[in-house]
C-alpha angles and dihedrals in degrees: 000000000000138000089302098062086042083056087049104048090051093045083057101043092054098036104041115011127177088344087061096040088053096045092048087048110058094043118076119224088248090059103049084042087061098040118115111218108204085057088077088044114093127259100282081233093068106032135113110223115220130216100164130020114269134182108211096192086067096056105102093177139046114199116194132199111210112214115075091350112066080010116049118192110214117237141275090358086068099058099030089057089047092045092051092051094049095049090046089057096041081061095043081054092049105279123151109279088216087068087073087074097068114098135202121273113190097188093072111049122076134181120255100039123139129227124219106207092192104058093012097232119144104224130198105217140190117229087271105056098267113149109233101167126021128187139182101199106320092332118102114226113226120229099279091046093054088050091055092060092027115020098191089043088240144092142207108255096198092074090101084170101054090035138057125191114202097206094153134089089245095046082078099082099037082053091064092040088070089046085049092043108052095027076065103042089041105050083032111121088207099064136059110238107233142191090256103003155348134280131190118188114316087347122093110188108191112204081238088069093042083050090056089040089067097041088051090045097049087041091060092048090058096042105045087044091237087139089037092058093038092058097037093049085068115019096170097059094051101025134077115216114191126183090217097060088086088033089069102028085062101053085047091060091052093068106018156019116272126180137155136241120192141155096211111101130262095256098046087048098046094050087039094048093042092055099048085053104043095118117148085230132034131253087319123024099247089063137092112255123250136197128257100256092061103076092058135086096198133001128200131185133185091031103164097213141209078036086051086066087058129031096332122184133266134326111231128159118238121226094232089201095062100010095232122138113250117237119263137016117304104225098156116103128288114295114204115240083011114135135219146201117219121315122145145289080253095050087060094048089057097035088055102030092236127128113231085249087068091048117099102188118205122206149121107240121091094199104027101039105015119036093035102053078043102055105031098030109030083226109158110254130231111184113194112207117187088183096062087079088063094036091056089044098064092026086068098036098049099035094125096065091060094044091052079055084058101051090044088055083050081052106054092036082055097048078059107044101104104029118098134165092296107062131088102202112099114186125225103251086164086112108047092040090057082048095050092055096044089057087046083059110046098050085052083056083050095064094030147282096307094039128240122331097234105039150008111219111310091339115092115232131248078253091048096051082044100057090039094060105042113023110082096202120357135206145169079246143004088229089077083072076076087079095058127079108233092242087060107126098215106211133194125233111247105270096220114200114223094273094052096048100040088051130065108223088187103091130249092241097052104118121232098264087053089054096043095048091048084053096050094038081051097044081054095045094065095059123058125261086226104051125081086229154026131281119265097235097044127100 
């Protein structure tokens, strides 16, 4: 059969063995031709996307983020609540009155926008800085109108000054405060349209300070606790409480450390945390209940990350009776069910005898919880995203229209086949570039306003590249690693550049049985030889 079916077999024999031998045996060609393979895949509601490999048998510590991780706020309540108590203090700080009549619309803002302090635009960006959405206020600007503000239709991301991207949860409802914001001041008889602001009478008002006026405003949210009572005044109605939040916990801690790391303060995450564990029973309903502490290794409040992932602050122990912090620097051994106040990634590591390697660390942040323990600290990285339940929804239900975006691009790639340097036909592609942008369109109004969180059209986001990069695996929800054994080896598809996926490396002359056997041996090498079934990302 040639040098390929000698590759194969060997590739067999070292990778599968006996467990391989029996499974091809007792399956007829006929059979493995006709399986479909996404049958053997979990429900998308329940699977862990991976980015890159992980062995989840050699993770000897689960870390958790609090907020929107192990405490999930239900939306829209959630960001209407928070958007109503920003605007209430804009105004406390003179504001317009008449703002108070906005109200929050959950289908335009989107995570990972960027806002431009200096025009006052909210940009949707590509990992490079490409402007792929551009609005003033809630209009979107067409094509010319962005190049008069950006004529390369780009910006430099690294003006951290000049830019700010919202890549938080919270930063939903600050997101549609700036929409709010400039669509008033703008169509607002009482105020001159700038450049860069607005002026009305002796007052000039740059979108730079109106910029600063919600980050106060958010700030002081955060720091008097007005978000804090609100939420915790009706739990049920902003907070999700799921049964099998202990369930897992539990059978983490079987195997594993677990603590938690979070910057909220003592008193918030023990009535949070109470309250997502107030089951009559414990992790099954045949057991005794426990409270909340118990399924931790460590906890630690007031964190301060992403400065916990560097140098972070110092280490106290909180009185968990009053809550106080107790006076010092607690340097003895690790006390079980104790709590602490700040202290450092490191600090974890020693506390809990684990090298940052054997940590999976589990949060919503891309930039506080994700990219930094990856990048200062090599922990394995865990990014919960609530919105992937939306964004596979419509990614299922509207498939055609990205498929009818491939086969225009066949098309295109087809009207040039046979054209080189050296023809002087050019072929009228006018058409089919106005329909390519309408489809483009019209998937971005499927997920939203803004579009979906992860694309535009056929171009990954700023949010996309980001997740890519720095989250090991990705969910809706943590709780979906509930559907894997711990011994599950979690493997990345093979990521092809353009010149691997565009050309075949099996050669012309193999015959159909040889190409059959090298799909079949590549659909098996993306799921362990360990595992019942196949991985989740694989296809």
């Amino acid at each position: 059969m040639g040098s390929l079916s000698l590759d194969l077999a060997a590739t067999v024999d070292s990778q599968y063995g006996s467990v391989l031998d029996g499974y091809l045996s007792g399956k007829t060609h006929s059979e493995f031709s006709h399986t479909d393979y996404r049958s053997l895949k979990r429900d998308y509601h329940h699977r862990v996307f991976v980015n890159r490999s992980l062995a989840l048998e050699k993770i000897k510590c689960f870390g958790f983020d609090m907020d929107y991780t192990l405490a999930v706020y239900k939306s829209p309540d959630y960001e209407e609540m928070t958007f109503e108590l920003l605007m209430q203090q804009l105004v406390k700080i003179g504001y317009p009155a008449e703002l108070l009549k906005y109200r929050y619309d959950p289908t335009f803002p989107t995570r990972g926008l960027v806002f431009d302090t200096l025009y006052g635009n909210l940009l949707k960006v590509d990992p490079h800085g490409n402007i792929l959405v551009c609005t003033r206020g809630f209009r979107f600007q067409k094509g010319n109108e962005i190049q008069e503000d950006y004529p390369n239709k780009f910006i430099q991301r690294d003006d951290t000054e000049r830019f700010h991207i919202m890549n938080t949860l919270f930063n939903l409802s600050e997101t549609y405060i700036y929409a709010c914001l400039i669509d008033y001041f703008t169509n607002s008889p009482l105020y001159s349209n700038l450049e860069k602001g607005y002026k009305h009478g002796n007052m000039y008002m740059s979108f730079r300070s109106v910029f600063q006026d919600v980050r106060d405003a958010m700030d002081y949210l955060h720091d008097h606790g007005c978000l804090k009572d609100r939420t915790l005044k009706n739990l049920e109605k902003y907070v999700v409480k799921d049964p099998n939040l202990p369930l897992l916990l539990s059978r983490m801690k079987e195997v594993a450390k677990v603590f938690l790391a979070t910057n909220s303060n003592y008193e918030y995450t023990n009535a949070i945390m109470t309250y997502l564990f107030d089951f009559p029973h414990g992790p099954t309903p045949n057991s005794q209940f426990r409270p909340w502490r118990s399924y931790f290794d460590l906890i630690i409040v007031d964190a301060r990350k992403p400065l916990f992932f560097a140098e972070g602050t110092v280490l106290r122990q909180v009185n968990t009776l009053t809550g106080m912090l107790r006076i010092g620097t607690y340097t003895g051994p690790h006390q079980l069910c104790t709590v602490y106040s700040g202290g450092s990634s490191d600090i974890v590591c020693d506390l809990l005898e684990v090298k940052g390697k054997d940590i999976l660390y589990i949060g919503d942040h891309i930039f506080g919880d994700i990219l930094k323990s990856k990048k200062r600290q090599g922990w394995k990285t865990f990014l919960v995203v609530p919105e992937l339940a939306h964004e596979l929804h419509v990614w299922t239900e509207q498939n055609n229209l990205f498929e009818e975006l491939k086969s225009l691009d066949i098309f295109l790639a087809e009207l040039y086949k046979h054209l080189d340097s050296g023809s002087n036909e050019r072929p009228d592609i006018s058409s089919i570039q106005k329909r390519m942008k309408k489809l483009t369109h019209d998937m971005d109004m499927c997920y939203g306003k803004m579009g979906s969180l992860l694309r535009c059209g056929s171009r990954q986001t700023l949010f996309a590249n980001q997740l890519m990069r720095y989250a090991d695996l990705y969910a809706a929800s943590f709780l979906n690693l509930l559907y894997y054994p711990f011994s599950y080896l979690f493997r990345a598809p093979p990521v092809l550049m353009p010149h691997e996926s565009t050309v075949e490396h099996i050669p012309k002359d193999t015959d159909e049985s040889q190409l059959f056997l090298a799909n079949h041996i590549s659909c098996l090498s993306i799921s362990s030889p360990q595992k019942t079934s196949f991985d989740p990302n694989a296809d």
